[in-house]
N, C-alpha and C positions, 0 to 999 in steps of 0.2 A: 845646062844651067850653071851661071858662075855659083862658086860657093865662097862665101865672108866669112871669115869670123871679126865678133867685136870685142874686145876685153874693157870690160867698165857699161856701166849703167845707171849715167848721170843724164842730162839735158844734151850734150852731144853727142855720146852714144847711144842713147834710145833713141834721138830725133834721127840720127843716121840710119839706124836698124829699122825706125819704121817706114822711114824711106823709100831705103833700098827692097823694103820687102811689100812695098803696094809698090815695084818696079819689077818685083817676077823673081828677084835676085833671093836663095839659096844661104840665106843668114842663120849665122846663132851667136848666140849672144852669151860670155860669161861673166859670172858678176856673184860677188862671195853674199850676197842676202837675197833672201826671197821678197816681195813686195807684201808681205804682211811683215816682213821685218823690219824694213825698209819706213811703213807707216808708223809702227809702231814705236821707231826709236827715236833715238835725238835730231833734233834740226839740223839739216846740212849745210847750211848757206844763208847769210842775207842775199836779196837779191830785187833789181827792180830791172823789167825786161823793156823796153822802148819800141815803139811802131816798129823800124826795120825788122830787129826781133824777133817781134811778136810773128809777125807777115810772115816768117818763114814756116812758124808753127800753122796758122792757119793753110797754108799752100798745103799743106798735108791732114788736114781735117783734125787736127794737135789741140787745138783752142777753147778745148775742155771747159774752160772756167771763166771764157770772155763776157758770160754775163752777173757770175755773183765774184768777180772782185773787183775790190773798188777801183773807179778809174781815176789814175791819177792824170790831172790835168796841168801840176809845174812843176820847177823846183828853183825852192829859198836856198840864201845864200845870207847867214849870219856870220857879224866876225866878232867875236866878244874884247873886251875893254879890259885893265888893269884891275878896275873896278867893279867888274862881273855886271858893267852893260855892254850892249850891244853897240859899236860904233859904224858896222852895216849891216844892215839888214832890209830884204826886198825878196823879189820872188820874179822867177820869170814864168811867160805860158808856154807848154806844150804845144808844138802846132797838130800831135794826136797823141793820144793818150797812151801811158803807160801802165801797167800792169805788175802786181808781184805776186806770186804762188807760191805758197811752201814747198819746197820741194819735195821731202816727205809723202804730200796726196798727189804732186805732178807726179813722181818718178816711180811711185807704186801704182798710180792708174795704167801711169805710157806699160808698164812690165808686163801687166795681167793685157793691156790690150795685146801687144808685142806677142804671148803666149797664144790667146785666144785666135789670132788669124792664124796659127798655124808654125811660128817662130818657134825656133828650138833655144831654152832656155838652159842652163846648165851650172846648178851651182858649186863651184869651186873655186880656190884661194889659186893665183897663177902667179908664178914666180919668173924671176927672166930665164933662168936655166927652162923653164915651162916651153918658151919661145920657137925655141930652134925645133923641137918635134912640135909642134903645133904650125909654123909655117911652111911645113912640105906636106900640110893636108889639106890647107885651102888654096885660092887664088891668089887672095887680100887678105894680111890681117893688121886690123886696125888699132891700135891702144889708146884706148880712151878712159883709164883710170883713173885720172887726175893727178892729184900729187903723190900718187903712192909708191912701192917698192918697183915697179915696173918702169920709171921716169930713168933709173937707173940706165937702160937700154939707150937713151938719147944724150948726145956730148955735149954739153955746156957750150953756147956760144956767145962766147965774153965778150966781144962787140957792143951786144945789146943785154948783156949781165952785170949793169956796174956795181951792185950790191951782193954782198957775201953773206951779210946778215939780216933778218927782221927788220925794218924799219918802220913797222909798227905792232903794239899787241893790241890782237883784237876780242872784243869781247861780245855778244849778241845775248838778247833777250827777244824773246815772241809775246805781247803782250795783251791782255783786255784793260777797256779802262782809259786810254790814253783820248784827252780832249784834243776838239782839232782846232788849229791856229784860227782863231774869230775872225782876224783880216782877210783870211783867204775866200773864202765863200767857196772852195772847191778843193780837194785833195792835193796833197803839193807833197814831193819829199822834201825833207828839211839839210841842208848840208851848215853842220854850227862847226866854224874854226875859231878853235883857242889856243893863240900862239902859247909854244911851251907844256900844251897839254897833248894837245894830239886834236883829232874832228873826231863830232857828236853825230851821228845820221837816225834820221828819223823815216821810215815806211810805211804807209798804207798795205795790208797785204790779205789775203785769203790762207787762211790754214783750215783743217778738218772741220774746227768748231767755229769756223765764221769767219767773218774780217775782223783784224788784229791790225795790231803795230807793231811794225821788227823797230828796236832798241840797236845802234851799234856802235861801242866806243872804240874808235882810233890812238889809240893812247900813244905817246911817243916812248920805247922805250927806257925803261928808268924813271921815268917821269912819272907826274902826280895821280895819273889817272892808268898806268900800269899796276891792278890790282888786284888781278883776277885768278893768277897763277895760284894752283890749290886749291881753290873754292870746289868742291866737289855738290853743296846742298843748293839746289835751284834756288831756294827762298833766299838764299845769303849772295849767288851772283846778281839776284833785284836788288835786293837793300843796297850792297856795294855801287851799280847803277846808280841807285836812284840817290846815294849820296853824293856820288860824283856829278850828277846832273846840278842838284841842289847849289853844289861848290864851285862849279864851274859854265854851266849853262840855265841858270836859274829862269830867264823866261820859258826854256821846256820845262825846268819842271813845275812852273806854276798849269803845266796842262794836265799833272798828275795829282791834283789835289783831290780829286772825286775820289781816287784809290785806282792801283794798277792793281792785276792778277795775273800769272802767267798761263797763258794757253793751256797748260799740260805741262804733263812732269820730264816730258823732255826738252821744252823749249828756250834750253839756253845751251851754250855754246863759247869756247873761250880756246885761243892759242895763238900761235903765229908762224910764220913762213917769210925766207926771203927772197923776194923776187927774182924769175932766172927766164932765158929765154933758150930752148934747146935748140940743138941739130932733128929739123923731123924726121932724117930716115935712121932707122935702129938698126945696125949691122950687127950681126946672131954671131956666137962661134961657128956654126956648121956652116956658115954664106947665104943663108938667108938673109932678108929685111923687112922689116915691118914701119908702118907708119904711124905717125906720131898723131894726135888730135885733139886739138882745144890745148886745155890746161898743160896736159902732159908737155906739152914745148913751150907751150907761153903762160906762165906762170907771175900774173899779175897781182899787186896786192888788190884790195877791193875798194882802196879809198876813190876810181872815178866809178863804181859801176859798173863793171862793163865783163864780170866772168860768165855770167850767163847770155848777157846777149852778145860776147865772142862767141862763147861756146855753141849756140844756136845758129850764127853767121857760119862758121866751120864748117860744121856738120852739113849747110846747105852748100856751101860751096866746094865740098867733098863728094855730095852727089851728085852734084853737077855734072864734078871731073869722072867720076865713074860711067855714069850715062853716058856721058860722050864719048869715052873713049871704047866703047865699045868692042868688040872681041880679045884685042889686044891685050899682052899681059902687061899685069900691073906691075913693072917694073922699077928699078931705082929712079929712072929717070920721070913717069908717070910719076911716082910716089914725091920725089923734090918739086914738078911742075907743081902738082895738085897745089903744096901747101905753098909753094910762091905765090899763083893767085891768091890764096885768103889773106896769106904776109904783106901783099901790096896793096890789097883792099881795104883792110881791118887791122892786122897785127900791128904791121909796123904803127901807124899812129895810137891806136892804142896804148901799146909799148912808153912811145915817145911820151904819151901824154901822163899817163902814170907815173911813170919814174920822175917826172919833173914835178908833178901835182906831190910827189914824197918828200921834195926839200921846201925850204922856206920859200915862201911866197916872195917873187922879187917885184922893184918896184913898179916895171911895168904893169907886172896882174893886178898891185894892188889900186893902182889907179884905176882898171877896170871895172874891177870888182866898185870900188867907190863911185866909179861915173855909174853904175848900172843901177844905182838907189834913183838918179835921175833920170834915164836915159833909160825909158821901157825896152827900145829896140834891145840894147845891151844884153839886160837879163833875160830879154828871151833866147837872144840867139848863144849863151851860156847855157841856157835850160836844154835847147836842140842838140849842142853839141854831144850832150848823153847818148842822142839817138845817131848822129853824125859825127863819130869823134875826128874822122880826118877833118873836118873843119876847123876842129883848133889852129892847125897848122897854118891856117891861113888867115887867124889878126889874133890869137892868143898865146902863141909860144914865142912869138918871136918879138923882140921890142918894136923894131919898124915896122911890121906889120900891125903893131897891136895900135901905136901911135898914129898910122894912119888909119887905121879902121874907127879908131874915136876921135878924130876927126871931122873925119866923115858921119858918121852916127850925129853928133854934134850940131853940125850944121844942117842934119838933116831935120834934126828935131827942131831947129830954128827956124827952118822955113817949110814946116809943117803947117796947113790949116790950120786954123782954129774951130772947135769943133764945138759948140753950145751944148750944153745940157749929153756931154758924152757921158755915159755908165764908168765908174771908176770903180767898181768892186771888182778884189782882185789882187791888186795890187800891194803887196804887206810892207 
């Protein structure tokens, strides 16, 4: 029986370890909290997962909570005014729902299940000097720690690193309380850009105590809405939200007038990180390697979405490459194919699409974004792209592309039927 180890015990190292271990495979898994510490602490992530995603979770019986959290059905796209209105605003549909789960009751249920079938669980703080005796005792050993001391192991690949520093601070709150958008008639995440401040994102999501709203400010650094550095008392990172919502996103906050309360007393969350994209195989001092997984090498900010249903995407197309490749060792060469597949799948556009979603909007997006107030095709197939991010690449990154795809859109809507008496809820 091969023998794994995983280091880290987030969404792609537990969906990996539970993987590999209804496949027969000889896993253990380390990770410095136990899953009642793991429940009990502070928030790990915003996050909203999307059909592909999700699918991977299900394919392994994962989908815990498919039926008490809410399902989100789109996602708006507000852009605020000089004057603190809106000058777009609209919404597109999902064509299948999306989903968000605190990570907290995801990643403490996956742990105890993980132990319960039999998985060797081990907790310990592992350090890279850790590395090198630890990979002459397994086959495979995985690093999926995310951003932490062990990312060290993997070389910066400045290609697709154009950023040195932060380029946004971000802030999170888990909320009760939050009304939902009256136009929508169905769950929607909310994306509010306010040039000069940084994005507002709004979540539908499931924590311990119910469905909730994740809060999360994108703040540009230095900027107006960078304000959270030091706040240590949960009640004073809401207020400070809910001022900056007030100041700069005032239609959300007219959805908090009933009163917000925060989930629990760890439900908020504040820092930043500057986006980096590693080398995934980690060469040890002894001659060892270890591979890299999810975050640990691709280390995106959170403004399109996409770290956990990366991280979920990886993890399955890690087991993939493992299953298949069968007896064979897991070699450097194994360990570089592996993550080239997810890199050509997922990463790379993801990558692409982030780091450009980080600077100012140019003009091409923004004539998008404005035709998709009229043009429903528009803002759906912007809403999809959440779940399809390579599709950007093909009418949103590029001006010629974008110019002909609205275009087309255009004259599609032109010589659309007319439809009597169609249902128009929905639509914000």
């Amino acid at each position: 029986m091969r023998r794994i180890l995983i280091i880290g015990a987030g969404q792609a190292g537990l969906q990996l370890a539970l993987g590999l271990q209804s496949h027969g495979y000889d896993v253990t898994l380390l990770t410095d909290r136990d899953a009642q510490e793991v429940r009990d602490g502070r928030v790990l992530s915003s996050q909203c997962m999307f059909d592909s995603a999700l699918r991977t979770e299900r394919a392994l019986g994962l989908d815990l909570w498919a039926e008490r959290a809410p399902r989100i059905e789109g996602l708006g796209v507000s852009v605020g005014g000089p004057d603190g209105t809106r000058v777009i605003d609209w919404v597109g549909r999902l064509d299948a729902y999306a989903q968000s789960v605190d990570q907290r009751l995801k990643m403490s249920t996956w742990l105890e299940t993980f132990a319960a079938r039999g998985g060797r669980v081990e907790l310990r703080q592992v350090s890279a000097a850790d590395l090198d005796h630890l990979a002459g005792s397994y086959d495979l050993v995985l690093v999926a720690s995310g951003k932490g001391r062990l990312a060290s192991v993997f070389e910066r690949h400045e290609e697709w690193s154009p950023y040195l520093r932060p380029q946004r601070a971000l802030a999170m709150s888990y909320v009760h309380g939050l009304a939902p958008r009256p136009e929508h008639g169905f769950p929607a995440v909310r994306c509010n850009l306010v040039p000069g401040v940084g994005e507002f994102f709004t979540v539908p999501a499931l924590t311990a105590a119910g469905p909730c709203d994740i809060l999360l400010w994108e703040a540009l650094p230095g900027g107006p809405a960078d304000a959270f550095d030091g706040l240590r008392d949960p009640s004073e990172h809401l207020r400070v939200t809910l001022e900056l919502m007030k100041a700069h996103t005032p239609w959300e906050y007219d959805r908090t007038r009933a009163g917000l309360e925060l989930t629990d007393s760890g439900a908020t969350l504040a820092g930043r990180f500057a986006p980096v994209v590693r080398r995934p195989v980690g060469e040890l001092p002894g001659g060892g390697a270890v591979l890299g997984v999810a975050d640990v090498v691709i280390t995106n900010d959170p403004i399109t979405g996409q770290g956990s249903n990366s991280a979920a995407k990886c993890a399955a197309h890690y087991l993939a490459a493992i299953l298949a490749h069968g007896d064979r060792p897991f070699d450097r060469d194994f360990q570089q194919s592996a993550f080239d597949g997810f890199w050509a799948s997922t990463g790379r556009s993801v990558t692409a699409w982030t780091n450009a979603m980080l600077l100012p909007a140019p003009p091409h997006a923004l004539q998008l974004f404005g035709a998709a107030g009229e043009l429903p095709a528009v803002a759906d197939r912007f809403a999809n792209s959440f779940d399809d991010p390579a599709d950007v690449e093909e009418w949103l990154l590029d001006p010629g592309k974008a110019a002909a795809y609205l275009a087309s859109a255009a004259s599609a809507a032109v010589d659309a039927p007319v439809v009597v008496d169609a249902p128009v809820a929905g639509r914000g």
